[in-house]
Structure formats: C-alpha cells, structure tokens
N, C-alpha and C positions, 0 to 999 in steps of 0.2 A: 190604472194610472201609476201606480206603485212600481207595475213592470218597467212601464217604459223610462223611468227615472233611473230605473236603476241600471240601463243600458248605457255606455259609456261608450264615445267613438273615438276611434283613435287613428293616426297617421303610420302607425308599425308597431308590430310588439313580435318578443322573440320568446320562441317554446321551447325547453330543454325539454327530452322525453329521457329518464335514468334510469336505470336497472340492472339486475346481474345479466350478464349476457342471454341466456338462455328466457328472460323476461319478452323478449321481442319487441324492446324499444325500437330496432330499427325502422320495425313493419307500423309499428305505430306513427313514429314519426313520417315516415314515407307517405301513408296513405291521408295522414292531416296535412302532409304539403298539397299531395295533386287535389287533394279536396280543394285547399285554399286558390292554387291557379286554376283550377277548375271555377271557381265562383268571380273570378277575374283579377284577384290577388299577383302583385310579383312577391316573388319567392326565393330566398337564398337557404342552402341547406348543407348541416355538415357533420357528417356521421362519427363518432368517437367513441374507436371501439378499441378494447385490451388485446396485445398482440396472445397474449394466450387464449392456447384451443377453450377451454374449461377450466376457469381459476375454482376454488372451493366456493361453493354455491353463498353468497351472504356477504365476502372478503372483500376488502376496498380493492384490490387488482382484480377484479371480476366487472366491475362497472361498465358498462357500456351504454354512452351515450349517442343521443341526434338532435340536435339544433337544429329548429328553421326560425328564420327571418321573414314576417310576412309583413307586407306594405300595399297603402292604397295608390302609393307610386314607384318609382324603380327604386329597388333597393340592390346593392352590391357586396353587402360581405352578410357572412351567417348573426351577426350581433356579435358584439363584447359579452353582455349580461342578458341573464334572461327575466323577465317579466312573470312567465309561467316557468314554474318547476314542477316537473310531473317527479319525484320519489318513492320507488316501490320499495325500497326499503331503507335501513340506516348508512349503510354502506354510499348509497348512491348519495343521500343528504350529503354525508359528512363530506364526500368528493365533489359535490358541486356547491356547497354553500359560496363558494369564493366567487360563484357568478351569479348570487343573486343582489338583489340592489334592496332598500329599506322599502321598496312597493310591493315587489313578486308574491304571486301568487304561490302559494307550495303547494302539489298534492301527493296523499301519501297514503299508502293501503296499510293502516292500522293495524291489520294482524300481520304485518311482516315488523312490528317495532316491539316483539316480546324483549324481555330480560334477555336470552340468551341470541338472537339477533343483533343487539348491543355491544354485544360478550364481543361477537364475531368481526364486528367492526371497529374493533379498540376503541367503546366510549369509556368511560372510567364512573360513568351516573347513570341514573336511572330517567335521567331529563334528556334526553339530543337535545334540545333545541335550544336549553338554556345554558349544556354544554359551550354549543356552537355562537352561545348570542345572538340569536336567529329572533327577532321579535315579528316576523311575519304573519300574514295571515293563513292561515291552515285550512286545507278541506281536508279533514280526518276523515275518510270514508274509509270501512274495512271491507274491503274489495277482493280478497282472497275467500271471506266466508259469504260472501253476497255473490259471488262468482259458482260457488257449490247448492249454494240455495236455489239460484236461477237455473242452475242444468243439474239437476240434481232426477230429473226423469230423463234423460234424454240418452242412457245405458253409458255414458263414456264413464272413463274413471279418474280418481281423483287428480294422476297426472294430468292427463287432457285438459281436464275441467282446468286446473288452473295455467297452464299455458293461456287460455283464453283471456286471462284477466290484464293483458297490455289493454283489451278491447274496452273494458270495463269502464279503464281511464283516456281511452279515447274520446268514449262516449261522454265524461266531464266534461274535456276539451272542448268538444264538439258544441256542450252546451254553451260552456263559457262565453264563447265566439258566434254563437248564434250561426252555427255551421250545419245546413242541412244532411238531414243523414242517409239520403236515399243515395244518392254519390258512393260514399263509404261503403255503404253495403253492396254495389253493383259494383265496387273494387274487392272485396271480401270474396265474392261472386264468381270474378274472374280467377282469383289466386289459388281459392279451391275446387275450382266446376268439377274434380276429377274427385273431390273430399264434399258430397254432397253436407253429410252431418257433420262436416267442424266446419262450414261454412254455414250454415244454420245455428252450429252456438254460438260462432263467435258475431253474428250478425243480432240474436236473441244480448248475447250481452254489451255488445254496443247499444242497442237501443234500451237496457236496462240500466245503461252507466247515465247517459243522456237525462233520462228518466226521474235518476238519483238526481241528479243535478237541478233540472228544475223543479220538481218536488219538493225538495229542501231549501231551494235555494241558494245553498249552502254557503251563507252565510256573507257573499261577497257578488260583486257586481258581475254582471256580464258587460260583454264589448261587441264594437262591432268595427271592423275595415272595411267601409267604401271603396272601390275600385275607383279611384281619380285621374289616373294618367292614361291619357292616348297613346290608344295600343294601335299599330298598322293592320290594316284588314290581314287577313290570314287563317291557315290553321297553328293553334299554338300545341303544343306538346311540353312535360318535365321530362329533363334529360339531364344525367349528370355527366362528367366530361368522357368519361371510357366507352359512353355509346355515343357523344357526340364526334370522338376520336374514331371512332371504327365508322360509323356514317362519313364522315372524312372522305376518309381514305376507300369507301365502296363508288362516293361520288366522284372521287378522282378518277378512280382506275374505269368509270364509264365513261367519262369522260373523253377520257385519252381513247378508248377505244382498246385498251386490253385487259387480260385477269390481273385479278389480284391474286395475289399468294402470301398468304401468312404462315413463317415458320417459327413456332414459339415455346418457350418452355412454361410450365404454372408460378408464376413469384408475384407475392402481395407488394404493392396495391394495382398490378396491371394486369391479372389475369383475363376482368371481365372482359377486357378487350377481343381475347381470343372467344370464348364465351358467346360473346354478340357476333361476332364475323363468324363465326360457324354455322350462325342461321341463315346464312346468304347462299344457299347452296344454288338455289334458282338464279343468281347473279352471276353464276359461274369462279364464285367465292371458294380459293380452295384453302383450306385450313390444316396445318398438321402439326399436334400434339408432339413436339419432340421430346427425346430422350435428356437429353439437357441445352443449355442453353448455348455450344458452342453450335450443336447440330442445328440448333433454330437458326442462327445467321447464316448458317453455312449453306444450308436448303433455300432459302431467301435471295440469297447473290447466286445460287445455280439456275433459281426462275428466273431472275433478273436476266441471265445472260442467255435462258430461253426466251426473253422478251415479253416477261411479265414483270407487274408493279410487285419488286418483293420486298417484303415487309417483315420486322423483327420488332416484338415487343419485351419490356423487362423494367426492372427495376438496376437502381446503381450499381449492388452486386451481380446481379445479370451482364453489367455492358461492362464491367472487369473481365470477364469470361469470354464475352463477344470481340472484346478490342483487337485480337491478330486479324477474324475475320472481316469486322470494319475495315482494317488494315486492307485486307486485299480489294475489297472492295473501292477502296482508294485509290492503289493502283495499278488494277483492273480498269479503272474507271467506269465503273459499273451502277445503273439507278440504284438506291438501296435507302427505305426508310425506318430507323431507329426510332421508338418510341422507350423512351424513357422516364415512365410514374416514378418520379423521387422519393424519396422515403428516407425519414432517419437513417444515417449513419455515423460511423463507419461501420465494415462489415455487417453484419446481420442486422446492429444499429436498432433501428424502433421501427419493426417491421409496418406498422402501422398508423404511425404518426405522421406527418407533413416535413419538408425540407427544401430547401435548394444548395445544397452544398455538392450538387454534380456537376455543375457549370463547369470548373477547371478538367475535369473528366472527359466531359464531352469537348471542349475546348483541342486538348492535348494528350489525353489518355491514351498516346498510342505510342508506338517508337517510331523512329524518323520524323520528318517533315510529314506532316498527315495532317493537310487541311480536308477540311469538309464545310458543311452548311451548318449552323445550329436554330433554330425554332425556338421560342418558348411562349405557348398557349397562357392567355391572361384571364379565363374563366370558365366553367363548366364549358357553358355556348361559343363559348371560342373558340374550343377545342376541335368540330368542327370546321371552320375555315382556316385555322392550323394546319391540319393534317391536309387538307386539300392543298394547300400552299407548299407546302411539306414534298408533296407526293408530287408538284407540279415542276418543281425546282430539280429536283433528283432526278423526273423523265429527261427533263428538256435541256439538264446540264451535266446530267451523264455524274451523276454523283452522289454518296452517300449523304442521307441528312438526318440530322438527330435533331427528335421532337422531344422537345423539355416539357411534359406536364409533371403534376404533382400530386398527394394522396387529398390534399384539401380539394382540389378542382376536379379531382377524374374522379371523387366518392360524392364531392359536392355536387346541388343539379340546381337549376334555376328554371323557368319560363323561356322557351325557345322557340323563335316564329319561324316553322320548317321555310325553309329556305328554294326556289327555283332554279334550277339547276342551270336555264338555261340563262341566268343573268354572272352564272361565273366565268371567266376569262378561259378560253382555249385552251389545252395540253397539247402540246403539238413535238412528240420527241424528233430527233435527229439522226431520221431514219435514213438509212444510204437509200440513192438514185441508180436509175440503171447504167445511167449514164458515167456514173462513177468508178462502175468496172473497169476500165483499164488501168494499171497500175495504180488500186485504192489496197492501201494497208490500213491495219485496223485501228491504228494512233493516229493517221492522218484527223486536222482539226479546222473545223472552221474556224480561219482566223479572226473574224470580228467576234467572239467568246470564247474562243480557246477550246471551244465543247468538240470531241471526239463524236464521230459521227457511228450509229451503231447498224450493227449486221445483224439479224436475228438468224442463230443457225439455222443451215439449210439453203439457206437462199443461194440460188445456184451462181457462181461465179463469185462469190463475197464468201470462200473457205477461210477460216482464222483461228489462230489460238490466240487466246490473252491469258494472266500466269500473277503469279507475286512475283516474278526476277522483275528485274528491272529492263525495261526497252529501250531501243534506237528509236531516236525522235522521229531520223526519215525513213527506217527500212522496215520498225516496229517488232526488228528480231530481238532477242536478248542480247544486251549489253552490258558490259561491265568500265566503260571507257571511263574514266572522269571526268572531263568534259562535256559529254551525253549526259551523264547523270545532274550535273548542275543545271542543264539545259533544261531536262525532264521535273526537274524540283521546281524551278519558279514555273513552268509549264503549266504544273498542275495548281501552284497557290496563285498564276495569275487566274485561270479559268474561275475560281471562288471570288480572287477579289472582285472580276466583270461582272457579279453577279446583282455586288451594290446599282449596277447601272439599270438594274428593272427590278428593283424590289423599291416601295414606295420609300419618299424622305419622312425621319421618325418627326412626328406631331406635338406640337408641345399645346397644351391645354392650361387653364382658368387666366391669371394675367398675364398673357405672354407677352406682351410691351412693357411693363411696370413692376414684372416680379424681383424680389430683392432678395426670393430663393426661390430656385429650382430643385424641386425633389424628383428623385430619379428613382425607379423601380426596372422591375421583366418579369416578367412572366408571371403567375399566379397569386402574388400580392394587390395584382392593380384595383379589386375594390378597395381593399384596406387605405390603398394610399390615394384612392379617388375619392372618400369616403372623408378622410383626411382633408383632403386639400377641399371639400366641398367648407364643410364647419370653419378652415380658418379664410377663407373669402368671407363667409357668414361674418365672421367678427372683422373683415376690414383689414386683411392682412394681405401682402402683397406676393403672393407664391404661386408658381404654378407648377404642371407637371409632366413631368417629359418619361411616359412610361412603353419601354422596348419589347419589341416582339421578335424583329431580327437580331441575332447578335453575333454573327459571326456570316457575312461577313456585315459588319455594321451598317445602318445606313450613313450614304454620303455628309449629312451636313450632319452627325453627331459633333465633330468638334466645334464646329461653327456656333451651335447650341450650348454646348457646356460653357465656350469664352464667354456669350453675351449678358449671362446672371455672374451678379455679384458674388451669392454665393450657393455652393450647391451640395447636397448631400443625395447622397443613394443609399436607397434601405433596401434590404434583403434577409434572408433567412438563412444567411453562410456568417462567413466571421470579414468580408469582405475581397469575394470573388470578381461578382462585377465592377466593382470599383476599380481593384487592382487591373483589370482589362482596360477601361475609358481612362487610366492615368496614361498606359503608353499608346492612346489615342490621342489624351489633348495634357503634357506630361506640363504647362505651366499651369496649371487650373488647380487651384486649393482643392481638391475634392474631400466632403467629408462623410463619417460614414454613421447609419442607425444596423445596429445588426442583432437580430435575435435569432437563438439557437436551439427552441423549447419543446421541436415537435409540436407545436400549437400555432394557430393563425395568429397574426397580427393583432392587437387591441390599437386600436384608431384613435382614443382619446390619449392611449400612452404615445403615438406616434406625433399629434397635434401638440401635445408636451412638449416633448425633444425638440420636433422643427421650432417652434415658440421659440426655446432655449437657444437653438443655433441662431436664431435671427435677432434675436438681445445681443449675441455675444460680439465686444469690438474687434 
C-alpha cells in the first residue's frame, strides 16, 4: 500500500542526462527516450554537447548534455527545465543548476564529488549544493564504486567498468518512471551484438542501478506517464531530423523514378546525413565522401545533369564554399538540393550549438541575381516531408533548393508514424518529348512555369551544352547581348516566383478571427512558439500563429495575413532576418521583432512574457 502512494502520475516531465563527454550521456539519454515511445510515450529530445573533441575529464567545458521531454500527450519542444537531473559529477551540477526548478529531482554518483573534483570545476567550498543554493532532493548513490563491485568478476578493467556506469543511472531512471527494463536491455543487445561481454555488463548494471532504486527507495517518489492521446494506427519509429532528412530525400528520388546522389564533405551538425544515405546502397543510393565541400556541390550538379536527384549537405560555412557552385547550378538551371544543419556562427561560430542566422545566406549568398527555392523544416519529423518537397520542387522546376534545417531539429528526434509513400503527391520532372526534336534547345521553356525542359545526356537527337556564361533566350548559345541578359534574369526569378502558384497558402492557427497578435516564426522554432501560443490561449489571450515553411518564394497570401492582425511579431534565432524579408513583402505593417542569439532553444515561458508585453503595449 505504501508503494502505490508513493507513485505519482504525471501529464510530462523532462530528463536532463549530464556528464563529461566521454560519461555516455548521450546513449543514456537515447535509449530512455525509445524506451519511453516504446511504452506509447510522445517524446521531444535534444542533445547538448561541447564543440570540443576531449575537454579535460571533470572541467565545466567538458559537459555534455541530452534532454527528453516525455508526455502522456503531444508534446513539442525538449522542456525549458528539467524535473529530473541525472549529475555524474560537479561539473555537470554547476552547468545545469539554471535548469532546474525547486521540485527536480537530482541524481549524482557520489564518488565523482571528491575535494579535488570541486577543485576542477571552480567551486570555492566543500558544499556544491549549498554553494549552488540548490535545496533539492538528492539521490546520493555512489555509482562509480557500485559500478566496480558489480563487474568486479567479469575480467574487464577499471576503464571499462566505469564507462558502464551511464547504465547504472539509467537503471535509477528507469526505476523512477516505473520503466520496464527488458526494452533497454534488448536495445543494449542490439548496440553491442558484436561486444557480447560489455553488452552483459552494461545490461548487469542497468539492472543493478534499477535494483538500487527500488531497494532503497531512495528516498523520493516514483512517477508514472499514461499514454492519453490518440495515436493513428501505424508503425511508429524515434527519428531525429538527419535521418528523417535522408528518408526524405531516398523517398523522393523513388518516387520520381531516379538515383539519388549525394556529394558531400564531413561538417557538424550535418554529417549523419551522409552517414544514413550510405546505407541505402540496395536503393541504388550513390554516396561520395568528398575532398571538400566545393567537390561535393560540384559532383551533385554533374549527376543532376546525368539525370539524377543530386544532393549537397553542409553546414553555413559549407554553403560559403558551395555558393559559385549553387551559382552555376542556377544558371545551368539544373535540379540541385542544398541541405543546410545551421549551426552557430559566424565562421566556425559554435560548431555545435543551434541557429538560424543562414536565412540571408541562403536567400542571396551569391553574386548576381540568383534566385532559387528556400525550405525550412519545423521539427525532427518534418524534416522528412521537407526534403521530399525539397527534392520535388527542384525536379520539376528544374532548380536549386536550399533546405534550412537546424542542430536542435536534425540532433533532436521525436515519435514518427513511418509514413506511406504512396499517399505523397507525384514527382513528375520536365522530361523532353520526342516530339520535341526539331528545333528544341536546351533553355527552351514551358511557358505556363518558365521551367526549362531537361535532356538527359545521351538521348539521341537532344545533343546540348549548358555552362555558367550566360545564354540567348531563343537560340540558348552564349550571349553576352544586354538586352538578352535582362531577358534571362527576370526569366529565371519569374520561374521561382510561379512556384508560389503550387506550393500550399501559409496556415495561420489558434485565434485566427480574433487575434490581437499574430506571432510569426520558420522553421525549427515552431514547438517553442506552438508551445507558446498553446499557454496564452490557456489564459484567454487573443493570438495566434502563422508559422513558415516556404520562404522563398513566399506563400501567395503572406501579406494578405500579416495586414489582417493588429499587431505582429516574428521571433527567430538571428537578430532579425525574417522579419527584415516579410517588411519588403507587406513594407506598411508595424512588424515587431523577439530575437535570440544563444546557440540554445527557445524558453516558451520567456517567449509568452514578451508577446504578454507586446500585447500591453499602446
């Protein structure tokens, strides 16, 4: 009877997992998310980890963290604060004290809180916690000597042995949450089937952390999360956005009926991408490691112009280096899709952290008149029907398109219902006719989208060059006329702007009759500001939300949208990118702006503050 009082149910709670890098928070955290969507849990999740390789083992720039957000209904950002704090040592304390609330839980392996562990993370006492003013509840387990005692026959050595101990306080978790452990183990199972004996300790010491847990009880309540909300029949899968990104783009390019080709160089946070598409060798997936990242676009738009989906991934300083090849692919007018994981900057910037301050980049990052498409994916699972849309637009419009994901979204993974392929919309490129041999040059266009119709080399009677000079509109030789070339310029920004005519009108959400502010978002913020706009409807407040996916070329009735709210703000993670775009779209409209620049997601309750404040103000 005692037990079950002491079970506590709850609507959501959020897990920090902390530690020096080489601790294996990530894996911990990882395998307590697919445990929890595995139990029918939704799931928001968001890895945070030091751009360095090995900071000194103990030092607060060594910390590496992973948040999930687990709920018995949809939940959409990883949490502001957490509830549980897993702490393996002082280090990881002192760097996430600022996200815990006066409830959270802490736990913390006791033999990593010596004197000289202290030393290492500048506390100045022999208390962290009364340093910190941390009045929380503690599960003091020392989990590094309980971690030695448990595999203490089992021939590995003291390294090994304690690598194991993320497992240790998995195993607390696990208890905490009333989270079955056969799951965990048969994920343990898969990771090492190749490492039979560290797949057997670390499955011995998750079920001894477990163990410690209810044994002791240790001192504080367990919980439990109901699954409440109706899920659609299906199979479900965790996915975070760089494999939902490369599923994408595998589903397109079957789609349409041709390869894919990925040419790419290694830059954090987009590599996995390449990573995942090199398992698709059965798919006829051709994948090539380049030397750097000009060769990656440049091998990309040579398949393209073989008549494959070709595909360039990178990060902000990646698409600096890419931009002449963009360029030609421009006008070439060639399919080509850009994927862009944002990442602190500028330059090298915070290899690791989150951003959107590539939007002007992607926008006009080029020289000349260089339009193109731009995308931006609004969550892990988005990312996904992104790159399908992505990949769909640049077949069929004969054009480069740059996909704006980001390190929160493509590191982030939620609960994803695999998807039916055969409920997505056609890819149907703009393949020449036979009929079209007699006098067809290779710029000739269909005049209802401007879109140049394509030859795949070889085709007998459809012989052509295309080039970076510049072409004769009707003869499609090189030209240098000036009058041609004015011709050829709005040529190619009319063919983008026709594009607005088959990409859907953008959506506005919660009061869209009665809002007395419109908050405006794109791309990989839309929990934080769905999340948002949910709490001030909760309290009676009249906003709703108009968040972008297309943005270049806009959808048709953005202005129409911005005129109708009194008053509007757009938040983002630049200093006011998008904004500065939707003023020379609707240039009478007060637009005002929330911008934060922190390499960190959004906090929702400081977002519901500001809009509060703009909707006071006369």
């Amino acid at each position: 009877m005692a037990d079950e009082m002491m079970v506590k149910e709850l609507e959501r709670v959020v897990v920090r997992f902390s530690g020096d890098s080489g601790d294996g928070m990530q894996l911990a955290g990882n395998i307590f998310s697919n445990l929890s969507a595995v139990v029918g849990n939704d799931i928001s999740t968001f890895p945070d980890y030091p751009a360095e390789i090995r900071a000194p083992q103990g030092t607060l720039s060594g910390v590496s963290g992973f948040q999930v957000h687990i709920g018995a209904d949809k939940v959409y950002t990883s949490g502001d604060k957490c509830d549980v704090l897993v702490a393996m040592n002082p280090a990881a304390l002192k760097t996430n004290a600022k996200f815990l609330t006066p409830h959270s839980v802490i736990i913390i392996d006791a033999d990593s809180f010596t004197k000289k562990d202290l030393e290492k993370a500048l506390y100045t006492t022999d208390d962290p916690f009364a340093e910190l003013g941390i009045h929380n509840q503690v599960i003091d387990a020392p989990i590094s000597s309980m971690c030695k005692e448990s595999l203490k026959d089992t021939g590995l050595d003291n390294k090994a042995i304690l690598r194991c101990k993320n497992m240790f306080a998995l195993g607390i978790v696990c208890w905490l949450f009333n989270r079955p452990l056969e799951y965990a183990i048969h994920m343990l199972q898969n990771k090492f089937a190749k490492k039979p004996v560290i797949a057997e300790a670390n499955t011995k010491v998750l079920t001894d952390g477990y163990n410690f847990g209810h044994n002791t009880h240790a001192s504080v309540s367990t919980y439990r999360i109901e699954s409440k909300g109706k899920k659609e029949k299906g199979f479900y899968t965790d996915v975070n956005g760089n494999l939902a990104t490369a599923y994408g783009l595998v589903a397109a390019a079957e789609k349409a009926g041709i390869p894919l080709f990925l040419g790419s160089y290694p830059i954090t946070p987009a590599t996995d991408i390449l990573h995942y598409l090199a398992k698709f060798k059965e798919l006829g997936v051709v994948t090539v490691q380049c030397e750097d990242e000009i060769s990656g676009c440049c091998s990309a738009i040579g398949a393209s112009f073989a008549g494959s989906l070709g595909v360039t991934t990178t990060s902000g300083p990646g698409v600096c280096l890419k931009s002449e090849a963009i360029n030609l692919a421009v006008i070439a007018e060639l399919p080509l899709v850009v994927v862009n994981v944002q990442r602190g900057g500028p330059s090298t910037g915070l290899p690791t952290k989150s951003e959107q301050s590539d939007l002007f980049q992607a926008m006009s990052g080029r020289n000349g008149d260089s339009p193109l498409v731009v995308i931006a994916a609004t969550s892990p699972t988005d990312c996904f029907d992104a790159a399908y849309t992505a990949s769909k637009i640049a077949l069929e419009h004969m054009t480069p398109v740059i996909l704006l994901t980001d390190g929160y979204i493509a590191n982030g993974a939620a609960a994803w219902k695999i998807p039916t392929l055969e409920n997505y919309p056609e890819i149907k490129p703009p393949y020449i006719k036979p009929t079209m041999q007699e006098g067809w040059k290779p710029y000739h266009r269909n005049p209802e989208n401007m879109v140049r119709y394509w030859a795949k080399p070889g085709t007998p009677g459809f012989q052509h060059r295309i080039g970076g000079l510049e072409k004769d509109y009707d003869t499609s030789v090189i030209s240098t006329d000036a009058s041609n070339h004015q011709k050829m310029t709005v040529a190619r920004q009319a063919k983008i702007d026709k594009i607005a005519e088959v990409i859907p009108e953008q959506e506005v959400i919660g009061d869209v009759e009665n809002a007395e502010l419109l908050i405006v978002g794109w791309g990989g913020t839309y929990g934080h500001l769905y999340s948002a706009l949910e709490i001030m409807l909760q309290e009676g407040k009249k906003v709703a939300l108009a968040h972008f996916k297309h943005i270049s070329p806009l959808p048709k009735n953005t202005e129409e949208i911005l005129k109708k709210y009194p008053k509007v703000v757009v938040a983002e993670q630049n200093t006011g990118q998008f904004a500065a775009i939707l003023r020379t779209k609707a240039p009478c409209v007060d637009i005002k702006q929330f911008n934060r620049v922190k390499g960190q997601p959004f906090n929702v309750l400081r977002l519901v503050e500001e809009f509060n404040k703009i909707m006071e103000e006369k």
